[in-house]
N, C-alpha and C positions, 0 to 999 in steps of 0.2 A: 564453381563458386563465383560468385556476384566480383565484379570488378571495380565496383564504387567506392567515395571516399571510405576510408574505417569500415570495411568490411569485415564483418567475422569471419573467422579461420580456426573450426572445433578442432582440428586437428592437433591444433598448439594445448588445447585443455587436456588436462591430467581423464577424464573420463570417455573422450569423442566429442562429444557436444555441448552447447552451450546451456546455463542455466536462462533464464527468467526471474527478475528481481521485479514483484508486482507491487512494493512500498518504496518509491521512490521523492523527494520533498526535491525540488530541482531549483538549489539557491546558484546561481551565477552571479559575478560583483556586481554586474548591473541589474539586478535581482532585489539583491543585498544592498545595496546604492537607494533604494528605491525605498527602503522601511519595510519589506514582503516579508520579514522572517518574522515569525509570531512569538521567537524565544529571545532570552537576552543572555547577556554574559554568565550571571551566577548560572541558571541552566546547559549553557554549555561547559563549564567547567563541571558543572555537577556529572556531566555523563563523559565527561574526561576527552571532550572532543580536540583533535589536536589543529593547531595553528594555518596548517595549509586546507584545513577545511574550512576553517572559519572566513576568512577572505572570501570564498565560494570561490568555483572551477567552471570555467565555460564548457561550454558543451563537448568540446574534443576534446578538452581535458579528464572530463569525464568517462569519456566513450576510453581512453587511454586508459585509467581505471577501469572498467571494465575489462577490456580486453587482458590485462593481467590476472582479474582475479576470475576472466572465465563466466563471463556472463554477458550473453547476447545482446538479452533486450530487455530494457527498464521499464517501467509502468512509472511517468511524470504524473504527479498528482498536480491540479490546477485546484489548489487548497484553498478552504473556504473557511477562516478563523473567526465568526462570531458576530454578531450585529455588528450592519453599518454605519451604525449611528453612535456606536459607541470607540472611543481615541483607539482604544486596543485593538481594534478590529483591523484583521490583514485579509489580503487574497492574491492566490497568483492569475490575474487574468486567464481566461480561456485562451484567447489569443497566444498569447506567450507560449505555453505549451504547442495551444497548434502549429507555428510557428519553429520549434523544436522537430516534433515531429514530422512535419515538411523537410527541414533538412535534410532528417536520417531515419527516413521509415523505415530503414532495417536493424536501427536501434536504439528507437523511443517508440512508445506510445503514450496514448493521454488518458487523465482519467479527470472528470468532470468532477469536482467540490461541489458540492450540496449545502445550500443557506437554506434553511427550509423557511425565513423569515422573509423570501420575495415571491412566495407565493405561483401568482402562475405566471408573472414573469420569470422567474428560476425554472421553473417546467419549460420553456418554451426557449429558453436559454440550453436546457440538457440536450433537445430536442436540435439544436445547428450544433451542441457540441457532437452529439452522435451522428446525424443524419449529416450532418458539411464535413464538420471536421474527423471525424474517423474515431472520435476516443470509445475506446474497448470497454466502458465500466466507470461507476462512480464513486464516490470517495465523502464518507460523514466522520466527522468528528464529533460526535455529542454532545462531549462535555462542554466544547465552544457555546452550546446553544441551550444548559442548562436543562436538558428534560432525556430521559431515559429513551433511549434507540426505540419502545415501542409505545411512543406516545404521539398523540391523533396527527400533530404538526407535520412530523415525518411523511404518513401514511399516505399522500397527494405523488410524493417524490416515488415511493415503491412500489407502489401502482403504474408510474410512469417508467420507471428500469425494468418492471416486467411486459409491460407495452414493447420497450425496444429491445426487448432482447438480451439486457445488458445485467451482469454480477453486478450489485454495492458491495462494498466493503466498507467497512467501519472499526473503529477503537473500540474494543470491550476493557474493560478492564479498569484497573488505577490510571488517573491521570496525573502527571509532579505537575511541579509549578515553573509554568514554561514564563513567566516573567510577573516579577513582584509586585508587580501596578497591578494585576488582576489574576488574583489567583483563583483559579478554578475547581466546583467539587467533581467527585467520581460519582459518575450518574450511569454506567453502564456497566452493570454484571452479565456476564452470557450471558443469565438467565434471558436476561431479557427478547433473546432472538427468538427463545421456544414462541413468544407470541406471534411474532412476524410471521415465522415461519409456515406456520396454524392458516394464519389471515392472507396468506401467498405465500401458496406452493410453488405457484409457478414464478417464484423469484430466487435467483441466487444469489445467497448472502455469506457475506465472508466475514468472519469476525479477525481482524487482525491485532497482532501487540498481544497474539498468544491466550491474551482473556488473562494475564496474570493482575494479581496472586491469585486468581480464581480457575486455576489454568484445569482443573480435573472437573470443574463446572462447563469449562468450553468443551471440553473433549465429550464431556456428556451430552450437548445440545450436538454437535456436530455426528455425532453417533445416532442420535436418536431421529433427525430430518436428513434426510437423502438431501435436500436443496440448500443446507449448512455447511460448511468447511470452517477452517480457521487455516493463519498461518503466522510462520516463527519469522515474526520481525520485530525489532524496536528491541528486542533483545538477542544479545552474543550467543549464537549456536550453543556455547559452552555451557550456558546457564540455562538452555531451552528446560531440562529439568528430565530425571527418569521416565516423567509419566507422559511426558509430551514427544521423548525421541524412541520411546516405547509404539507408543500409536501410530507417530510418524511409516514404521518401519515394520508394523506389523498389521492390525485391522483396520487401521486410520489412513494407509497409506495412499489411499485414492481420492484423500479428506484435506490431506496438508499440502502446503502450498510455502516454498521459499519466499522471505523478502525481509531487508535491508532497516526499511525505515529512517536510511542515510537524508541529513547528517547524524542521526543517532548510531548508527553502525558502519562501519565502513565496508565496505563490498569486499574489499580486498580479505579483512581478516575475517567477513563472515564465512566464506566460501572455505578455507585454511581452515576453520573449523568446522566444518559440514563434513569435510574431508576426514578428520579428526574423529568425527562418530562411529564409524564403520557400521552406517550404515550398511544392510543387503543392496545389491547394484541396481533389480528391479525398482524396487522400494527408493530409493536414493534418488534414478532418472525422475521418478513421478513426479518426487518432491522437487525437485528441480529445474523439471521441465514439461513435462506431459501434462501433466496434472492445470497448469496454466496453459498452455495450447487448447486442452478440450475445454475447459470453464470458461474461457475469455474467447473463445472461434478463432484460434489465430491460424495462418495457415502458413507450413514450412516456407 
């Protein structure tokens, strides 16, 4: 076993191994200091975030979190919150995360935010985030950008993650109202990935945030294209829903993919309840860890 700072130590987890948490928002107070968080109070009360997350956690504070609730390696998103030109608009520098994951490349990695409104400098931007800095995979928010996950604006970005090699993931689903100065509509039903999918095959696309309420609409895209997945973040294990911990655990099981979507979840109680499922152990490792190892290349 590695001898470096905050090493993992599966042995300490209730299963052997460590999970993989591929939704991670990475607010530190200097983060948070900065205006980086794209939500405001009433929204974190609404999802009952408690007090020692709000301040944000430095990085080892972090990794201490982990290590409790059992989870190796985080996936930093370097989020990309909506036109630059407009007051609302947040992002976490690439840098920053790079930066992160120089520390602790045995647990962090990055995942590049996607503005599809810089065009081909954003392209050329993904392009030092994967080819310099190491990030495993990209990250859209949609609804930040007002137009359905398969509409023409996107299509320059997924043409270029299937060039590198590299998963998107994206929100399907409802989006709340992550702050009252600009509330946003829901512009992503699964449905919409059947298109991607069609028009790049050779892309892997992750639909995250479960695809709820539409959650038996994700389960059907990701069913029907081999190069689909989804995965149970942004919502409590507990709420995942019959039809979602059903697939998880039975023909879905090499589909789903663990993650967090912290500060929306806390790592600690999501795991506590994953645990909770009883899940099959096969079915369970996948979800937890296998399943992101082979989709993202990572290697033990």
């Amino acid at each position: 076993m590695s001898q470096t700072p905050f090493a993992f130590d599966p042995t300490k987890t209730q299963d052997g191994y460590g999970a993989i948490d591929i939704v991670v928002n990475y607010y530190t107070p200097e983060i948070l200091a900065e205006g980086r968080a794209p939500t405001d109070e009433n929204f974190r009360n609404q999802v009952r975030m408690d007090g020692d997350n709000r301040r944000g956690l430095t990085a080892e504070e972090y990794i201490e979190k982990m290590d409790r609730a059992g989870i190796e390696r985080s996936f930093l998103i370097a989020t990309r919150c909506g036109d630059r030109r407009m007051s609302t608009s947040t992002e976490i520098p690439y840098e920053y995360i790079h930066k992160a994951c120089q520390e602790y490349p045995h647990r962090f990695s990055g995942l590049a935010g996607i503005d599809p409104l810089r065009g081909i400098s954003g392209l050329k931007e993904l392009d030092v985030a994967v080819k310099e800095y190491g990030f495993v995979g990209a990250h859209l928010y949609p609804h930040w950008f007002g137009q359905s996950p398969d509409a023409a604006i996107y299509y320059p970005y997924y043409a270029r993650c299937a060039e590198l090699g590299i998963p998107i993931m994206m929100q399907v689903g409802q989006c709340l109202i992550y702050r009252d100065d600009c509330r946003l509509a829901t512009v992503a039903r699964p449905m919409a990935l059947d298109r991607i999918a069609i028009d790049f095959p050779e892309l892997t696309i992750i639909g995250i945030h479960l695809g709820y309420p539409w959650v038996d609409e994700m389960i059907s895209v990701a069913n029907k294209h081999k190069n689909v997945y989804m995965a149970g973040d942004a919502y409590a294990p507990k709420f995942w829903g019959p039809a979602a911990v059903h697939y998880a655990n039975t023909y879905g099981q090499d589909k789903f993919l663990f993650g967090t979507d912290y500060w929306v979840i806390d790592p600690e109680r999501a795991m506590n309840e994953v645990h909770d499922l009883d899940f099959r152990p096969a079915a369970k490792r996948k979800i937890l860890r296998d399943n992101a190892m082979r989709i993202f290349n990572l290697k033990d």
